[in-house]
GUSERO-323221 format. One record per atom (N, C-alpha, C): residue number from 1; x, y, z; residue in three letters; atom name. Coordinates in nm, 2 decimals, decimal comma. Layout:
% residues N
PT / NUM / X / Y / Z / ALA / CA
...
END
This chain:
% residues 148
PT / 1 / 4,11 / -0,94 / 7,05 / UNK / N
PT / 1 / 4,02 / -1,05 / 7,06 / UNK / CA
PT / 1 / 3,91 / -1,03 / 7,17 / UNK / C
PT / 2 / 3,80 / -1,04 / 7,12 / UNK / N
PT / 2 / 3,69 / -1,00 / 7,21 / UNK / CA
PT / 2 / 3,66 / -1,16 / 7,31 / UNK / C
PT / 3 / 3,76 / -1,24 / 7,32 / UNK / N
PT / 3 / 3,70 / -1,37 / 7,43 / UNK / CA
PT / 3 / 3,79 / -1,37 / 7,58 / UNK / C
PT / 4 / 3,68 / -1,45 / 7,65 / UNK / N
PT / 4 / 3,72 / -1,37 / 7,78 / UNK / CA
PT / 4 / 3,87 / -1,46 / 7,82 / UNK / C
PT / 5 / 3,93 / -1,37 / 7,89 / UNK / N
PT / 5 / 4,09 / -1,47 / 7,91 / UNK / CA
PT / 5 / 4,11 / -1,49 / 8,03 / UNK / C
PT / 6 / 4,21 / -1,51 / 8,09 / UNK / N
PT / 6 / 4,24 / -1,57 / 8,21 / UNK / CA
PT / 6 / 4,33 / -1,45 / 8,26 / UNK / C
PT / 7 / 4,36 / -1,42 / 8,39 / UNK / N
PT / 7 / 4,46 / -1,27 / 8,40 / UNK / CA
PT / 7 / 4,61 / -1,33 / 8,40 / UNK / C
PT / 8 / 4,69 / -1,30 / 8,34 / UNK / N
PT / 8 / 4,84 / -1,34 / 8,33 / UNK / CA
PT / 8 / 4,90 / -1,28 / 8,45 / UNK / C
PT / 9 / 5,03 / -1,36 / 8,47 / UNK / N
PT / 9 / 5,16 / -1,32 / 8,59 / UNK / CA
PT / 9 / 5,21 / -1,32 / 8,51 / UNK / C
PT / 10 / 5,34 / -1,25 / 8,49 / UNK / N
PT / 10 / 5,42 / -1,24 / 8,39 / UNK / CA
PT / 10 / 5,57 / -1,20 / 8,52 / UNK / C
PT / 11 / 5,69 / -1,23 / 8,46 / UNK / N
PT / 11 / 5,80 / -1,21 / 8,50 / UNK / CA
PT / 11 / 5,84 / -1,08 / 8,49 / UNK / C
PT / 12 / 5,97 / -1,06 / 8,55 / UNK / N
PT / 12 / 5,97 / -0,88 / 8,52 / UNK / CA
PT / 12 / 6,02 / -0,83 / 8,40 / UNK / C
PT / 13 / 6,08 / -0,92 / 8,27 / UNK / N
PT / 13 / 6,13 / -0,90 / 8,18 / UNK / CA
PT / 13 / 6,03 / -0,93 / 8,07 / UNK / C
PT / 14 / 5,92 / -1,00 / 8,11 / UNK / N
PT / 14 / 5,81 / -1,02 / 8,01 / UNK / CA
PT / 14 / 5,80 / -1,14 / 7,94 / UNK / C
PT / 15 / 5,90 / -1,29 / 7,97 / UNK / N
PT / 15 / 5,94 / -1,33 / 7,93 / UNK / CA
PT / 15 / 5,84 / -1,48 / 7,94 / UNK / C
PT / 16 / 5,85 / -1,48 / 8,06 / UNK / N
PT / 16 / 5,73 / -1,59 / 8,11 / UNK / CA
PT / 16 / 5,61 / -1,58 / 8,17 / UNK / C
PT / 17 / 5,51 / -1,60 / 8,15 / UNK / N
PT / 17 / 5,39 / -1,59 / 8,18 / UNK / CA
PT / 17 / 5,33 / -1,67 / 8,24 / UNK / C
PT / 18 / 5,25 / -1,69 / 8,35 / UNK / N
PT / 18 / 5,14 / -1,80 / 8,44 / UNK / CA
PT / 18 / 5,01 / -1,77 / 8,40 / UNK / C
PT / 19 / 4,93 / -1,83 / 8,43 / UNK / N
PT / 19 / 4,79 / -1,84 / 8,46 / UNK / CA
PT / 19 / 4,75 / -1,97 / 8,55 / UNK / C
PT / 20 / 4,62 / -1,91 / 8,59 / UNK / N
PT / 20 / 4,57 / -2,07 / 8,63 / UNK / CA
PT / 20 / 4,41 / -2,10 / 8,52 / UNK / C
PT / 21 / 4,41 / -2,19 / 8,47 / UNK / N
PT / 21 / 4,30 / -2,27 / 8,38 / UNK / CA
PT / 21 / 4,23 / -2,34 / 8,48 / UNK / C
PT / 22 / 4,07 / -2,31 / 8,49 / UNK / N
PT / 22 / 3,98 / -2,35 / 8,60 / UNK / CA
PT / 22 / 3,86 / -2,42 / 8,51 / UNK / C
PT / 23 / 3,85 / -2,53 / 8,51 / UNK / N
PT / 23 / 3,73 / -2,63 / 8,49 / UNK / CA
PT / 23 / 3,73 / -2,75 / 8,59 / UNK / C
PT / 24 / 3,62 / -2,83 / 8,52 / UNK / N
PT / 24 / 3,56 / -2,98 / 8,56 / UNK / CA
PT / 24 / 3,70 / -3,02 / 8,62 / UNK / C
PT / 25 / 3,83 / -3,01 / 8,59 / UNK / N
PT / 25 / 3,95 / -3,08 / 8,67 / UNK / CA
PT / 25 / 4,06 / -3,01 / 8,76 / UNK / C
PT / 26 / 3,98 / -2,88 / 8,79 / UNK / N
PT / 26 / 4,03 / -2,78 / 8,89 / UNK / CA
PT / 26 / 4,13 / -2,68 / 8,85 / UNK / C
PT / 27 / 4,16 / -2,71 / 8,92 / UNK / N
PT / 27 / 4,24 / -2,53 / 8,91 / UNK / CA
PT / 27 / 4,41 / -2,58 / 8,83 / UNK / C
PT / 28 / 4,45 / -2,57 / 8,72 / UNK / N
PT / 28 / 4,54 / -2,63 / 8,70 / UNK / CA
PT / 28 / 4,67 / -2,49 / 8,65 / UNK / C
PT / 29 / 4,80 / -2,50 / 8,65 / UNK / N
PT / 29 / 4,90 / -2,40 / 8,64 / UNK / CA
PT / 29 / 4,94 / -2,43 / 8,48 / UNK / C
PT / 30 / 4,92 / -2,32 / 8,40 / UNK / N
PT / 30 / 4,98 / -2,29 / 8,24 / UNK / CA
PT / 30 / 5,09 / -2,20 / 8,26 / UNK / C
PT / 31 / 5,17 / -2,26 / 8,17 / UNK / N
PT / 31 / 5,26 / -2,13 / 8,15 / UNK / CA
PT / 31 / 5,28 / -2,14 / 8,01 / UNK / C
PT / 32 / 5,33 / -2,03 / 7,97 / UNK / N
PT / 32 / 5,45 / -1,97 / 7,82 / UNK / CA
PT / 32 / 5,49 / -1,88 / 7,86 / UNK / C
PT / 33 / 5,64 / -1,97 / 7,79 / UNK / N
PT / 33 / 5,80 / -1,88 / 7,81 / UNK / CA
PT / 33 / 5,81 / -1,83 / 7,61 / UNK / C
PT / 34 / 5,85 / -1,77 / 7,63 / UNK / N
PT / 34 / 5,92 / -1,69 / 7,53 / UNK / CA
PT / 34 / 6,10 / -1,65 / 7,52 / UNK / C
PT / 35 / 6,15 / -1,77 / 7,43 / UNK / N
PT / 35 / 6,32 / -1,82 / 7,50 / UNK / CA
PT / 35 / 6,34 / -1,74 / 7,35 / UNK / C
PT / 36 / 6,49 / -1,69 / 7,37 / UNK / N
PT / 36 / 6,52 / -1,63 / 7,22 / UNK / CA
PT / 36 / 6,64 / -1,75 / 7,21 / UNK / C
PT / 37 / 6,65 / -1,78 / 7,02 / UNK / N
PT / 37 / 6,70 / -1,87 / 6,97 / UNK / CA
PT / 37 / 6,84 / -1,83 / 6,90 / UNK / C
PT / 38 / 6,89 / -1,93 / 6,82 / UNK / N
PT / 38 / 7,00 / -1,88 / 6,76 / UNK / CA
PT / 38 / 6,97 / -1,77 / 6,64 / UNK / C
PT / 39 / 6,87 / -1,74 / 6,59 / UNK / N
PT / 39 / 6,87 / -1,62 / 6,54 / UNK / CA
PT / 39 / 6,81 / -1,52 / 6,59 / UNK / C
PT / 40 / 6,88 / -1,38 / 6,54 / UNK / N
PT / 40 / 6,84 / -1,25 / 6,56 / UNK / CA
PT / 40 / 6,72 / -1,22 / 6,53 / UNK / C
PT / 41 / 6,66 / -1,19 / 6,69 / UNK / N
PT / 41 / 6,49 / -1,15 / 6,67 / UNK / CA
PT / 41 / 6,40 / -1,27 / 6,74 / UNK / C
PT / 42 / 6,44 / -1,35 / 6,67 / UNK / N
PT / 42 / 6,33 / -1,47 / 6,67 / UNK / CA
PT / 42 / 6,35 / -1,53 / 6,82 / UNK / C
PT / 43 / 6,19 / -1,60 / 6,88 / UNK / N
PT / 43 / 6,20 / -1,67 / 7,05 / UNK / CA
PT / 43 / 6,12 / -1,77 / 6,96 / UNK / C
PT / 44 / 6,16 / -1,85 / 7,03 / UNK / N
PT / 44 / 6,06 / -1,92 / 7,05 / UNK / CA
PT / 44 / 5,94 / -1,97 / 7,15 / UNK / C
PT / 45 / 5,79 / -1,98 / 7,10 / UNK / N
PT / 45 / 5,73 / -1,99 / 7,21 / UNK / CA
PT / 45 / 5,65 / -2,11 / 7,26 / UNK / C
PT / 46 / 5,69 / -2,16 / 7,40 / UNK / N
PT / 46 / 5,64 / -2,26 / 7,47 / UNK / CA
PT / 46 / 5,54 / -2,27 / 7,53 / UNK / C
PT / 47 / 5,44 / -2,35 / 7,53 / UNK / N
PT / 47 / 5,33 / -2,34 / 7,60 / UNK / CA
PT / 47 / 5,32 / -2,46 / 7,66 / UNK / C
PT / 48 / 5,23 / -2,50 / 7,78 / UNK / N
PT / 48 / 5,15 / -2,64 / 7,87 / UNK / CA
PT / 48 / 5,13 / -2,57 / 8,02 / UNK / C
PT / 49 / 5,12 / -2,70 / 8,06 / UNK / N
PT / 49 / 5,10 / -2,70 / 8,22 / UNK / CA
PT / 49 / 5,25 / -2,71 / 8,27 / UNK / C
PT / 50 / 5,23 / -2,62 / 8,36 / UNK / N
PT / 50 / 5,37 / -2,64 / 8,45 / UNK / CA
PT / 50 / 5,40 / -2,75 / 8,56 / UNK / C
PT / 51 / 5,46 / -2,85 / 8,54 / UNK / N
PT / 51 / 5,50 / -2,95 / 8,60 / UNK / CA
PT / 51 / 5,52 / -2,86 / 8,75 / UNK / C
PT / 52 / 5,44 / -2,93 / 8,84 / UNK / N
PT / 52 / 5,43 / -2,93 / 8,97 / UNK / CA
PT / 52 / 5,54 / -2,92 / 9,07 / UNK / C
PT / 53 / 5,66 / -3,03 / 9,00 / UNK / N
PT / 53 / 5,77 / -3,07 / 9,07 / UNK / CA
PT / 53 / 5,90 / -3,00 / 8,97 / UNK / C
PT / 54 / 5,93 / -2,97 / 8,91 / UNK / N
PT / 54 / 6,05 / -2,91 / 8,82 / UNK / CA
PT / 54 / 6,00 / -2,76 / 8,78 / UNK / C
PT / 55 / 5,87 / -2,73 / 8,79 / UNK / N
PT / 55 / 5,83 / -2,60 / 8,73 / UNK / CA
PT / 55 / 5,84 / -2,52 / 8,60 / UNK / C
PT / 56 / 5,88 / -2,68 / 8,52 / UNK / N
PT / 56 / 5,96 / -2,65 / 8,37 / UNK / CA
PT / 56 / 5,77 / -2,73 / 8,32 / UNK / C
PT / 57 / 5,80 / -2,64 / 8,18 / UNK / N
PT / 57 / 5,66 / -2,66 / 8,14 / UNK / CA
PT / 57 / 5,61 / -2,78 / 8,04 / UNK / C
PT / 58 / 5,52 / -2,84 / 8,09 / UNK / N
PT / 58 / 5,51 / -2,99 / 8,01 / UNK / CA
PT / 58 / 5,45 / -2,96 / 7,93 / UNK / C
PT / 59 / 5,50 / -3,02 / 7,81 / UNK / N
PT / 59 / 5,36 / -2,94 / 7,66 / UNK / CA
PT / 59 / 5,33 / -3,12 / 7,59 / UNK / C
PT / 60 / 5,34 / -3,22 / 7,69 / UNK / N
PT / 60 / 5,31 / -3,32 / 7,64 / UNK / CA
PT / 60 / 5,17 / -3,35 / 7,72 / UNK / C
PT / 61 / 5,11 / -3,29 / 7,80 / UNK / N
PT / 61 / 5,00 / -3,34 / 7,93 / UNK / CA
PT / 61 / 4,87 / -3,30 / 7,85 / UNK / C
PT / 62 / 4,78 / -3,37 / 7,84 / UNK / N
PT / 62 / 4,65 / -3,34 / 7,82 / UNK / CA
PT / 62 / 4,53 / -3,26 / 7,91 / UNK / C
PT / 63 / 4,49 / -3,17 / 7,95 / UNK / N
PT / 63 / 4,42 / -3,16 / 8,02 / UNK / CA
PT / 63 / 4,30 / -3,16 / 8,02 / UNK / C
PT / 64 / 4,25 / -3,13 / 7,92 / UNK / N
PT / 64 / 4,08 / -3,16 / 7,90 / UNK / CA
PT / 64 / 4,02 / -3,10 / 8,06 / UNK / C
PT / 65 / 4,05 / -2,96 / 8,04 / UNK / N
PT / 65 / 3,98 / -2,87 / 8,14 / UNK / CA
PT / 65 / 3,88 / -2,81 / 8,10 / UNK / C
PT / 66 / 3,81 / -2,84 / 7,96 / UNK / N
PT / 66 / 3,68 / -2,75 / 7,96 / UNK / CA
PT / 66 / 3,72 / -2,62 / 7,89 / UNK / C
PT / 67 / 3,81 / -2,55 / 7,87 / UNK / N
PT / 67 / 3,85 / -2,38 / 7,87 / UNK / CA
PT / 67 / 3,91 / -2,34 / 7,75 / UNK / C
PT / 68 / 3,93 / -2,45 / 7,66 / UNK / N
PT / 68 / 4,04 / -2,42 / 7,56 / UNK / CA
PT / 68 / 4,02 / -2,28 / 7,48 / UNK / C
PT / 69 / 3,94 / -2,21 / 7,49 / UNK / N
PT / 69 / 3,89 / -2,08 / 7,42 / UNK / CA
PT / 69 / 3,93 / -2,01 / 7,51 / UNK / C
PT / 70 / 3,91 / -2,00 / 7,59 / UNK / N
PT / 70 / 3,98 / -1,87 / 7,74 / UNK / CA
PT / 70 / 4,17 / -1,89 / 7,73 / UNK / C
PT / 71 / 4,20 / -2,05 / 7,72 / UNK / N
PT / 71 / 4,35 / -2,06 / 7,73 / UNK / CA
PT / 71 / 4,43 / -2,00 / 7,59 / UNK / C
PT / 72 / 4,31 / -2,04 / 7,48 / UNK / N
PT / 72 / 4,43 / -1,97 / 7,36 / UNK / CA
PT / 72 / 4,41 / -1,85 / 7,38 / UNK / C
PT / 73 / 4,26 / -1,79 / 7,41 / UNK / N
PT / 73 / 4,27 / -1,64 / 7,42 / UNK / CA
PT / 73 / 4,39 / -1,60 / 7,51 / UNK / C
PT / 74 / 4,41 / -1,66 / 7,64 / UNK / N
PT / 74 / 4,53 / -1,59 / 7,70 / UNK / CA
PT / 74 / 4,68 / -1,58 / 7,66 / UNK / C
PT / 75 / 4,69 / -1,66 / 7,57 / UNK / N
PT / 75 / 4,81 / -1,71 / 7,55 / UNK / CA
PT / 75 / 4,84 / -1,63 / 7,44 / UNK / C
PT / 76 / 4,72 / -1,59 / 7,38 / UNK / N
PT / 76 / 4,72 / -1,45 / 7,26 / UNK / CA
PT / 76 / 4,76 / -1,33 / 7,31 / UNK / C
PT / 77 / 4,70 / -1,31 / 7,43 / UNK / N
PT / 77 / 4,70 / -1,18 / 7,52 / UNK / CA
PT / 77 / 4,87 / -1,19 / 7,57 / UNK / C
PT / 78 / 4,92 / -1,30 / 7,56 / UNK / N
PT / 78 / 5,08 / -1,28 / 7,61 / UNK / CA
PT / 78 / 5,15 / -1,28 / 7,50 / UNK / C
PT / 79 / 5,11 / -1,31 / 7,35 / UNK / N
PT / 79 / 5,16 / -1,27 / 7,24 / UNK / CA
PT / 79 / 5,14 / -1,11 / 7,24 / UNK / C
PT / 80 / 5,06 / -1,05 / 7,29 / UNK / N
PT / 80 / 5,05 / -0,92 / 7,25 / UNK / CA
PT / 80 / 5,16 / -0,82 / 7,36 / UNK / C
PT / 81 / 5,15 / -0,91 / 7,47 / UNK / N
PT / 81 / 5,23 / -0,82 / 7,60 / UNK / CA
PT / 81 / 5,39 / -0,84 / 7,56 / UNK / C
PT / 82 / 5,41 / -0,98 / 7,50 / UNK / N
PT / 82 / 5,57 / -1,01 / 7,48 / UNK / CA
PT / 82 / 5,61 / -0,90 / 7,38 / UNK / C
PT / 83 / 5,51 / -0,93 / 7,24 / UNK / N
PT / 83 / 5,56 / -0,82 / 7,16 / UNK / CA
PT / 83 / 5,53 / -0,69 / 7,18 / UNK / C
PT / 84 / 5,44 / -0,59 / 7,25 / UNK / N
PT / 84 / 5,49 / -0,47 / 7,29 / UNK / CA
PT / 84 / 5,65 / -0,44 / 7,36 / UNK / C
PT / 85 / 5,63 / -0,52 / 7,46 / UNK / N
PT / 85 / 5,79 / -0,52 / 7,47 / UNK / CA
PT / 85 / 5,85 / -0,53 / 7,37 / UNK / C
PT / 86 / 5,89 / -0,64 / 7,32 / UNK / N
PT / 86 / 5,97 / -0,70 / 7,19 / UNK / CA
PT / 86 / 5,91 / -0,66 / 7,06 / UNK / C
PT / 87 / 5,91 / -0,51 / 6,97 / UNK / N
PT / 87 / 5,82 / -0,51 / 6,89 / UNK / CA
PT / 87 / 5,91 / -0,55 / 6,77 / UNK / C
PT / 88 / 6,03 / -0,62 / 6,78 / UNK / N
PT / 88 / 6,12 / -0,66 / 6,66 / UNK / CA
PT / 88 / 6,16 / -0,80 / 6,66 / UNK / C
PT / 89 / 6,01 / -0,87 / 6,75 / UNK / N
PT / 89 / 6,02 / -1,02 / 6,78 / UNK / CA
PT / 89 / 5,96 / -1,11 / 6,65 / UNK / C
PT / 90 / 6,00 / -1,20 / 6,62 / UNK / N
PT / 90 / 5,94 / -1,26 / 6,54 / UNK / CA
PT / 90 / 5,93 / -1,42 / 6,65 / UNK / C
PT / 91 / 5,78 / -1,47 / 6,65 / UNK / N
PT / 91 / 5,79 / -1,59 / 6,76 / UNK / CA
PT / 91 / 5,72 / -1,69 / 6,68 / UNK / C
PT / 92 / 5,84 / -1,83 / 6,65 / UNK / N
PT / 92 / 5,81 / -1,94 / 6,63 / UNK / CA
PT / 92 / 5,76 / -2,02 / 6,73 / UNK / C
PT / 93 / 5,63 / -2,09 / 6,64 / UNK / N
PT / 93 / 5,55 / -2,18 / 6,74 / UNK / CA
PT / 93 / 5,52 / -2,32 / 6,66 / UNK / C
PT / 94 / 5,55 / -2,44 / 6,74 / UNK / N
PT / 94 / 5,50 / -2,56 / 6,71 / UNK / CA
PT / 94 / 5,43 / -2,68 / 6,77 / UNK / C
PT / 95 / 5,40 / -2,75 / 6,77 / UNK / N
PT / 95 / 5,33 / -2,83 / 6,90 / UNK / CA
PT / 95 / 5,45 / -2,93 / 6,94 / UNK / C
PT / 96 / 5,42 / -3,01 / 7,01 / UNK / N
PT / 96 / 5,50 / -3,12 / 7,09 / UNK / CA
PT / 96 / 5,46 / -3,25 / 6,97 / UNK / C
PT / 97 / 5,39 / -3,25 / 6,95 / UNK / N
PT / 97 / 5,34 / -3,37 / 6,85 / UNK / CA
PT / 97 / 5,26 / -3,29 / 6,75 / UNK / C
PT / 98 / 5,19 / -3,35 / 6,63 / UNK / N
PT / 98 / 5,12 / -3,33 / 6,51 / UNK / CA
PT / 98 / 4,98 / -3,27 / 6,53 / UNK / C
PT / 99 / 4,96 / -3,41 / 6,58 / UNK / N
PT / 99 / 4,81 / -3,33 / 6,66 / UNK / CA
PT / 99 / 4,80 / -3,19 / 6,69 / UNK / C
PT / 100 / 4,89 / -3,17 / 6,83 / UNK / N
PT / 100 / 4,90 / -3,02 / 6,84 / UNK / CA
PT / 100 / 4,92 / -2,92 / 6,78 / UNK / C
PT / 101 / 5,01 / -2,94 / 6,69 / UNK / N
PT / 101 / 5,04 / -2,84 / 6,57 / UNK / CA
PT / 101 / 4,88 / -2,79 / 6,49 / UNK / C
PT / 102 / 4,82 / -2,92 / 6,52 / UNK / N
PT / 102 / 4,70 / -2,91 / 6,40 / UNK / CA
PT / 102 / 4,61 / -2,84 / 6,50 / UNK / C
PT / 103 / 4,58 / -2,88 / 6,62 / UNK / N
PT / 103 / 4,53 / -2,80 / 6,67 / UNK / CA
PT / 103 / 4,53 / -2,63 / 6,70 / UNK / C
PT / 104 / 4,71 / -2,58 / 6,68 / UNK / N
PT / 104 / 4,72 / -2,46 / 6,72 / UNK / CA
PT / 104 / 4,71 / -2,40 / 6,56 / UNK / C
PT / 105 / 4,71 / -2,49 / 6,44 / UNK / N
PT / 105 / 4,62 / -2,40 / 6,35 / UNK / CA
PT / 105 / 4,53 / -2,40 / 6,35 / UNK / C
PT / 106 / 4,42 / -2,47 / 6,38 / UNK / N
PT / 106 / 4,24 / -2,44 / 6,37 / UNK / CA
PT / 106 / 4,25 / -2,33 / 6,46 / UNK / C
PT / 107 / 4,30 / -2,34 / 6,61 / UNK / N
PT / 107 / 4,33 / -2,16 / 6,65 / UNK / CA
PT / 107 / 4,37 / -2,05 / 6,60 / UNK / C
PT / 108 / 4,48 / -2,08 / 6,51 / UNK / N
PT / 108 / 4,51 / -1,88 / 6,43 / UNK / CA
PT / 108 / 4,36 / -1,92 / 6,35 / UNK / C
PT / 109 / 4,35 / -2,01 / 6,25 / UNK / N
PT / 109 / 4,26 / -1,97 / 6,17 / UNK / CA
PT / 109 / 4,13 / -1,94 / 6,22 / UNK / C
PT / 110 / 4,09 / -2,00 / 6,35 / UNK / N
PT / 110 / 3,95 / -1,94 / 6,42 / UNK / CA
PT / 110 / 3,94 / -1,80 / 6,45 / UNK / C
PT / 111 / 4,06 / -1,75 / 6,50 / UNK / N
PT / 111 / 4,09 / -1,57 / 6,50 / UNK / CA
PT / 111 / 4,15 / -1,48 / 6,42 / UNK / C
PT / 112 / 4,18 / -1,58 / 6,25 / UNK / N
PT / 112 / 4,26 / -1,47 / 6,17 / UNK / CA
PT / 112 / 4,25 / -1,35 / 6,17 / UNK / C
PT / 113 / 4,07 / -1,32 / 6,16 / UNK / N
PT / 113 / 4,03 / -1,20 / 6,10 / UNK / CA
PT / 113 / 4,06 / -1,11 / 6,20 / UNK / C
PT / 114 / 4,08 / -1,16 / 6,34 / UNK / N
PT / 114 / 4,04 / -1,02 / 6,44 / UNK / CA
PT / 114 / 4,24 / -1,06 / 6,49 / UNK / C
PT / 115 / 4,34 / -1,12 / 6,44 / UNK / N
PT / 115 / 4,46 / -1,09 / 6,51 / UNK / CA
PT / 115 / 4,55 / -1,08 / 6,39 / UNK / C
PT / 116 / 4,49 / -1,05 / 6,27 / UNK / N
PT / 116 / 4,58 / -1,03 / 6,13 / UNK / CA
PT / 116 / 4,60 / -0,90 / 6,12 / UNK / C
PT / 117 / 4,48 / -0,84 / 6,17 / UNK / N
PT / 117 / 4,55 / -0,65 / 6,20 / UNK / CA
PT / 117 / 4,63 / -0,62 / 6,24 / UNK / C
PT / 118 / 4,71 / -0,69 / 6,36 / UNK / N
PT / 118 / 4,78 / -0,67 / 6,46 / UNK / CA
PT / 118 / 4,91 / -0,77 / 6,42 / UNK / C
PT / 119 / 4,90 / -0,86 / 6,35 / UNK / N
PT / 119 / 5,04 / -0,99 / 6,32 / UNK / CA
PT / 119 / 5,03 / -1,03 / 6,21 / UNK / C
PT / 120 / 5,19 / -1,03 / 6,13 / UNK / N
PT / 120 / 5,17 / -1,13 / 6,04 / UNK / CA
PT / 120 / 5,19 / -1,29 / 6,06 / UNK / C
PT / 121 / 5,13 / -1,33 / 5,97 / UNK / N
PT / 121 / 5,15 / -1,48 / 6,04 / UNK / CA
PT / 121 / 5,16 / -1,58 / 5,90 / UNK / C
PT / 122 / 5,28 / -1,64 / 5,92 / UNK / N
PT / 122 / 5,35 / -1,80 / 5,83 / UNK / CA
PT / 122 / 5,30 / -1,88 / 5,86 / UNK / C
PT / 123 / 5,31 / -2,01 / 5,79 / UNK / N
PT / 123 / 5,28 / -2,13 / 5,82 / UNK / CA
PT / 123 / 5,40 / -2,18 / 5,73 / UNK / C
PT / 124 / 5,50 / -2,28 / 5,83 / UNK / N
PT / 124 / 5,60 / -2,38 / 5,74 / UNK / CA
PT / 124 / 5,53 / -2,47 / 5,70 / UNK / C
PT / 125 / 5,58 / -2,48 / 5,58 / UNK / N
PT / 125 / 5,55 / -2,65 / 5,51 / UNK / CA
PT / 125 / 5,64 / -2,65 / 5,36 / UNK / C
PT / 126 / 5,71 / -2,82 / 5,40 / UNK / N
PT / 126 / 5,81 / -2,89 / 5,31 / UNK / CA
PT / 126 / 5,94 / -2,78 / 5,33 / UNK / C
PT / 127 / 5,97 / -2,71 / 5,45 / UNK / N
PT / 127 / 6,08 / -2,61 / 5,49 / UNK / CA
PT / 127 / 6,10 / -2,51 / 5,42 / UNK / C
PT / 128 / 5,99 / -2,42 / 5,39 / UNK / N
PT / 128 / 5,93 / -2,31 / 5,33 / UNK / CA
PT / 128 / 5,82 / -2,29 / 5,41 / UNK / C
PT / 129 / 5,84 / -2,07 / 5,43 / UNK / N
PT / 129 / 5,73 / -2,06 / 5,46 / UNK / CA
PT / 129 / 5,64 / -1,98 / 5,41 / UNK / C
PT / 130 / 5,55 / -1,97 / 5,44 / UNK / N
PT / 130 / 5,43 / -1,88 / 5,32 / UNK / CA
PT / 130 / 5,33 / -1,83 / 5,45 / UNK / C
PT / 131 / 5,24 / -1,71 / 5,36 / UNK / N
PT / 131 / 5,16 / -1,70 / 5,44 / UNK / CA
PT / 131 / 5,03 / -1,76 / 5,47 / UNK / C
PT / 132 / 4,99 / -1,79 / 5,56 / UNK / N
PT / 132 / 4,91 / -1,78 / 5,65 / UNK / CA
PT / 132 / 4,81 / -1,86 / 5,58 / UNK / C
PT / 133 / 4,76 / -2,01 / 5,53 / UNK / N
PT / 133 / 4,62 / -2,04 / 5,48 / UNK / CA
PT / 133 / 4,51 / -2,11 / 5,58 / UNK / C
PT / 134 / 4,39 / -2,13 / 5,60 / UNK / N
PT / 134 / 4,37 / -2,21 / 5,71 / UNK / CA
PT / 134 / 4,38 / -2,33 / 5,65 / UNK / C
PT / 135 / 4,31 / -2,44 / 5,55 / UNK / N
PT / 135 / 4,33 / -2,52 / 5,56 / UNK / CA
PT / 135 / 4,49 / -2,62 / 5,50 / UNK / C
PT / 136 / 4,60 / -2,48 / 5,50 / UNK / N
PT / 136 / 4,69 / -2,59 / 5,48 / UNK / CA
PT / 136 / 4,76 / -2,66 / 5,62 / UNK / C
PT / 137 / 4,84 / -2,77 / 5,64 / UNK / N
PT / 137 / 4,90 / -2,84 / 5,75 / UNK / CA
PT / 137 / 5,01 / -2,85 / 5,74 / UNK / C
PT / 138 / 5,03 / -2,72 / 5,84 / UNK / N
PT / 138 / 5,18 / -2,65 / 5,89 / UNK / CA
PT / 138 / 5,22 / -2,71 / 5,97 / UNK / C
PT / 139 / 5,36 / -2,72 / 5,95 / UNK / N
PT / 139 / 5,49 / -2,80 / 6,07 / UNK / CA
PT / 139 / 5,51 / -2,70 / 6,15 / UNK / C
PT / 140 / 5,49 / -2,58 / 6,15 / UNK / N
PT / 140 / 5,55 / -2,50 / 6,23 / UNK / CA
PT / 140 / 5,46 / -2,36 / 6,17 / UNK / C
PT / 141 / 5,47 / -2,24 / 6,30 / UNK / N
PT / 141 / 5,41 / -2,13 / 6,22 / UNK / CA
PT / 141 / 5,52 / -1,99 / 6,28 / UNK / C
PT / 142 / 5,48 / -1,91 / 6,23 / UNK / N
PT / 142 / 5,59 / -1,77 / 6,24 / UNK / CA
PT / 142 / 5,49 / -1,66 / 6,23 / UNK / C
PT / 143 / 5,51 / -1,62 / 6,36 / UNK / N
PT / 143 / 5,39 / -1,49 / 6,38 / UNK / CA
PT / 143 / 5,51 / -1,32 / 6,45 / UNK / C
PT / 144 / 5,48 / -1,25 / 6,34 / UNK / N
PT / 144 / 5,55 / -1,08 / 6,39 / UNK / CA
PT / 144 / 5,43 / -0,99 / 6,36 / UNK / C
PT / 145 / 5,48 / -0,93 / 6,50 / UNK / N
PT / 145 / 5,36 / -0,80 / 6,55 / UNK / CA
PT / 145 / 5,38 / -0,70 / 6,41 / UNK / C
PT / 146 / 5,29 / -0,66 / 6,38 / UNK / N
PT / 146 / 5,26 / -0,54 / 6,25 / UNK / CA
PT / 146 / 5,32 / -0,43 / 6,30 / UNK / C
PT / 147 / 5,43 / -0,33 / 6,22 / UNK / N
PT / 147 / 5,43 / -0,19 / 6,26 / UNK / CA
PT / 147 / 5,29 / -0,08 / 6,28 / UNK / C
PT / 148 / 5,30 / -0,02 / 6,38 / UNK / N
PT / 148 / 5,20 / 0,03 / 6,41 / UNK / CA
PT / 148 / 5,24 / 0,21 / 6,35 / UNK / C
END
């Protein structure tokens, strides 16, 4: 992805990621964790602002920082670091509400063309999943790094 990102901290297993997101409402703390689930392979992945006081990550907070193109870009850029590590990851993603979801598809679909070389990518819907359309409206999406 050629847009500019934010520099990640990452944990020593690769698992959790920081940044700080800088606009009109300051300097605010993002994270995504990447937790593995009851099945083999698959994490799931979390994104928001990191709650100040518990350090566990709120994916219900609005921020309206101005950056939202630098933040998915980064958050891509930690899809790419988790799965080098993890090249036999498959990482489910959904929002916290509907909205969100809807939001984080007009994101794949704004970068299909330049992160489909590199991922395949699902979209659930009616608990089935298929690949990848932009305008259908996914409950959930499923993205694994391409063999290289």
């Amino acid at each position: 992805m050629n847009q500019q990102k934010y520099q990640l901290k990452a944990d020593d297993i690769l698992s959790t990621y920081e940044f700080l997101s800088e606009g009109p409402k300051g300097k605010i703390v993002k994270r995504i964790q990447f937790t593995s689930t009851n099945y083999h392979d698959v994490f799931n992945l979390a994104f928001g602002d990191k709650d100040s006081n518990t350090g566990q990550i709120d994916d219900k907070v609005i921020s309206n920082n101005g950056d939202s193109e630098m933040v998915l870009a980064t958050v891509v850029s930690a899809l790419y670091a988790f799965t080098d590590k993890h090249p036999d990851a498959w990482i489910y993603a959904t929002g916290s509400t509907k909205s969100r979801t809807r939001l984080y598809r007009m994101g794949i679909a704004k970068y299909m063309k330049e992160v489909k070389s590199d991922f395949q990518i699902f979209g659930e819907v009616n608990k089935a999943w298929e690949d990848f359309e932009k305008e259908v409206d996914y409950e959930s999406f499923l993205v694994k790094r391409k063999n290289k």
